[in-house]
N, C-alpha and C positions, 0 to 999 in steps of 0.2 A: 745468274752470272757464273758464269764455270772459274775455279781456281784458276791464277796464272799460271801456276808449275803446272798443271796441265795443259795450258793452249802453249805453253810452251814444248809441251813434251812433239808438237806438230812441226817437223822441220819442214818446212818449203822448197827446199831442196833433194827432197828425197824422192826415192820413185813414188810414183805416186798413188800406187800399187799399197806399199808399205804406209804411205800415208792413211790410205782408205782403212788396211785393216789396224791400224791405230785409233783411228776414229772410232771406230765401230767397236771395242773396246772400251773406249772411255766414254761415249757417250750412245751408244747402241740400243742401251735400255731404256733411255729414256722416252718420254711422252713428245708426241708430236708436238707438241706447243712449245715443249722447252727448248726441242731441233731446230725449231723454225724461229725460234728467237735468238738460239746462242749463234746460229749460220750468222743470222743478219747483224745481229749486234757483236759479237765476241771473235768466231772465228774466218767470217769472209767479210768483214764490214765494207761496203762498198762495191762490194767484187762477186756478187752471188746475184745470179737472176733465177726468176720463176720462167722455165715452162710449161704453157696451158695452152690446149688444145678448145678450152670453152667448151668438153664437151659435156657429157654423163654426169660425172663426177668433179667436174674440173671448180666447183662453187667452192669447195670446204678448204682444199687449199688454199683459193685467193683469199677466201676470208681467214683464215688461219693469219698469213704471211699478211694479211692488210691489218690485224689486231695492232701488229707489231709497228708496220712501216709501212703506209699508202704509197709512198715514194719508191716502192723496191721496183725494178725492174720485170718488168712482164714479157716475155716474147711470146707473138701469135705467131706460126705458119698460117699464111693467107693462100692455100696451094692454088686458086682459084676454082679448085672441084669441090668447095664445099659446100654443106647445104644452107639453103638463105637461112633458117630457121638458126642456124652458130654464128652466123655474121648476127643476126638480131640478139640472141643470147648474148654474144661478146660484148657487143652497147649497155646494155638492160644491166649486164653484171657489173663493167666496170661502172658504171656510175653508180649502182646501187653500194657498191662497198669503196668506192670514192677512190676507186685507183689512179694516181694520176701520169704512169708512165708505161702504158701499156704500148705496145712496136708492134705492129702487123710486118711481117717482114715477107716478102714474096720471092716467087723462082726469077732467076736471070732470064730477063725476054728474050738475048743471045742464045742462052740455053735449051729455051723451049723453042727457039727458030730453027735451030740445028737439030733437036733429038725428038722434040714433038710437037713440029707443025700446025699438025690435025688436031690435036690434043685428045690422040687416041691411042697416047704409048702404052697407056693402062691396060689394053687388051690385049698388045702382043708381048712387054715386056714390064710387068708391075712395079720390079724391083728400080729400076731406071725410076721410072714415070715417078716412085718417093725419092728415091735418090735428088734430081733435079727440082722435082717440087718440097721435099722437107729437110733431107739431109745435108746438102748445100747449102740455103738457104740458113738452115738455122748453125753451122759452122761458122759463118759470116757476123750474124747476130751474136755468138757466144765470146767474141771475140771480147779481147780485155776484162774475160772477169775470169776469174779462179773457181765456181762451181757454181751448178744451177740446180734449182729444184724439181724434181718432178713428181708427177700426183698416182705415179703407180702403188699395187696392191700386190700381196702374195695371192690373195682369192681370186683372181681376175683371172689365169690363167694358171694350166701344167708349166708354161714355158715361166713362171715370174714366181712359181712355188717358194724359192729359197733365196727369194731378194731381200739383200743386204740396206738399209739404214743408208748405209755413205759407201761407193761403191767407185772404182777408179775409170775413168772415162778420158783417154788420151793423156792431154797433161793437166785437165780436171778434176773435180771432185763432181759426182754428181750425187742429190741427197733425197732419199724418197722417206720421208716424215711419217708418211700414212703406209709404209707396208705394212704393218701388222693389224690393219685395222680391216672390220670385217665389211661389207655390204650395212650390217644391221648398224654396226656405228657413225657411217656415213648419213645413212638415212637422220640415226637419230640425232645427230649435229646437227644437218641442214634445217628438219624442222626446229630446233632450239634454236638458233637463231634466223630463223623464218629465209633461209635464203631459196630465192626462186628456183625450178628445176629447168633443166633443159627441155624443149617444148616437145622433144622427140622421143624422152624417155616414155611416155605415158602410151607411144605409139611402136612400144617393140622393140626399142634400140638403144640397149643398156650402156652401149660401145658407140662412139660416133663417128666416125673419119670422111674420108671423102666419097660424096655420090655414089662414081660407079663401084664402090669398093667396101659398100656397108649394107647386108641386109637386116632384114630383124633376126630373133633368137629365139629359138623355144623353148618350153621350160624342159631344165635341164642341162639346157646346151652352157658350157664357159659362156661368161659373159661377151667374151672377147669371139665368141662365133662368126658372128655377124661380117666380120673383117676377113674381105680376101678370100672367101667361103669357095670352096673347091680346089683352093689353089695350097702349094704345099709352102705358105708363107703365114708368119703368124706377128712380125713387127715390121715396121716400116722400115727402119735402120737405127732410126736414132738408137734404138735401145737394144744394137744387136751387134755382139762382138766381131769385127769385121778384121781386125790383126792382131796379130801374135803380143800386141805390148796393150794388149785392151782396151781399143781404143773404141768406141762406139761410134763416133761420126767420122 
């Protein structure tokens, strides 16, 4: 339970910029467990959802954030490009850890009538083709809460080296629990509490996203190789500075 004069020291008014690096200050050091608890209990009660992708790595956070609250809010991007084998995972997990408000949230049918028809904007314009299928998509879904969770790593990537704990995201908070955690703590979680892997990791594919937009990885490669491979793109959007006031979506 964090001190009040501290969750006080959080004005809600403030940029939110200033917010983030106050946060990360006062509570920066701590253990994933404790983040993921003070989010949902202390500092965003009611106002914080989990995004999961269901992919790689996506078990250790549900289970984390479900120890605390089965009830917290989950949003899926459902881009319709993904592989059966994440729609199957997404089942198998939320029931195994007894999530009970998991949201598949999908692209505007308007949107994919106007910009991708064929549903081949992937190959002549990638950033669109997320754009429409994730980062709209999940703008809509984030609406009415005050920060969400996500399940990134500093090891994952060059681009994700020096990610921040709590980090400002529009007029959000958004909270990454697990950055300082390695590959080898992930693993060693999942086994400790026996949680299932994604059915894809065992066949090359550390990093999951959509179809035409994931290959495998070789040893060696970022994990995050496999995504967008050739192309000089390395996030989808969500998690990528788009205006001058930080806004990620």
């Amino acid at each position: 339970m964090a001190p009040l004069d501290a969750l006080a020291a959080i004005d809600p008014d403030a940029d939110i910029r200033e917010s983030a690096a106050e946060l990360n200050a006062l509570y920066g050091r701590r253990d994933a467990v404790a983040i993921v608890e003070l989010a949902l209990r202390d500092l965003f009660p009611g106002k914080v959802a989990l995004v999961s992708s269901f992919g790689a790595e996506s078990s250790v956070l549900l289970h984390l954030a479900a120890e605390v609250d089965r009830a917290v809010p989950v949003v899926f991007l459902d881009t319709g490009k993904l592989f059966p084998e994440t729609l199957a995972y997404r089942a198998e997990l939320a029931e195994r850890l007894g999530l009970t408000d998991v949201r598949s949230v999908s692209p505007d049918p308007a949107r994919l009538a106007e910009l991708d028809r064929h549903g081949a904007l992937w190959m002549t314009n990638p950033d669109l083709c997320c754009g429409i299928r994730k980062t709209e998509p999940l703008k809509r879904a984030l609406t009415g809460f005050d920060a969400w969770f996500t399940g990134r790593k500093r090891f994952q990537s060059a681009v994700r080296a020096t990610l921040n704990v709590f980090e400002a995201d529009a007029e959000r908070i958004k909270i990454n629990p697990l950055a300082t955690w390695s590959s080898d703590d992930l693993q060693a979680y999942a086994e400790r509490h026996h949680l299932p892997a994604h059915p894809l990791v065992s066949r090359g594919y550390p990093s999951i996203g959509c179809v035409p937009c994931t290959t495998k990885v070789e040893p060696g490669e970022d994990q995050r190789a496999g995504r967008w491979r050739g192309l000089e793109k390395a996030e989808c959007g969500i998690h990528t500075v788009l205006e001058a006031d930080g806004s990620g979506i």
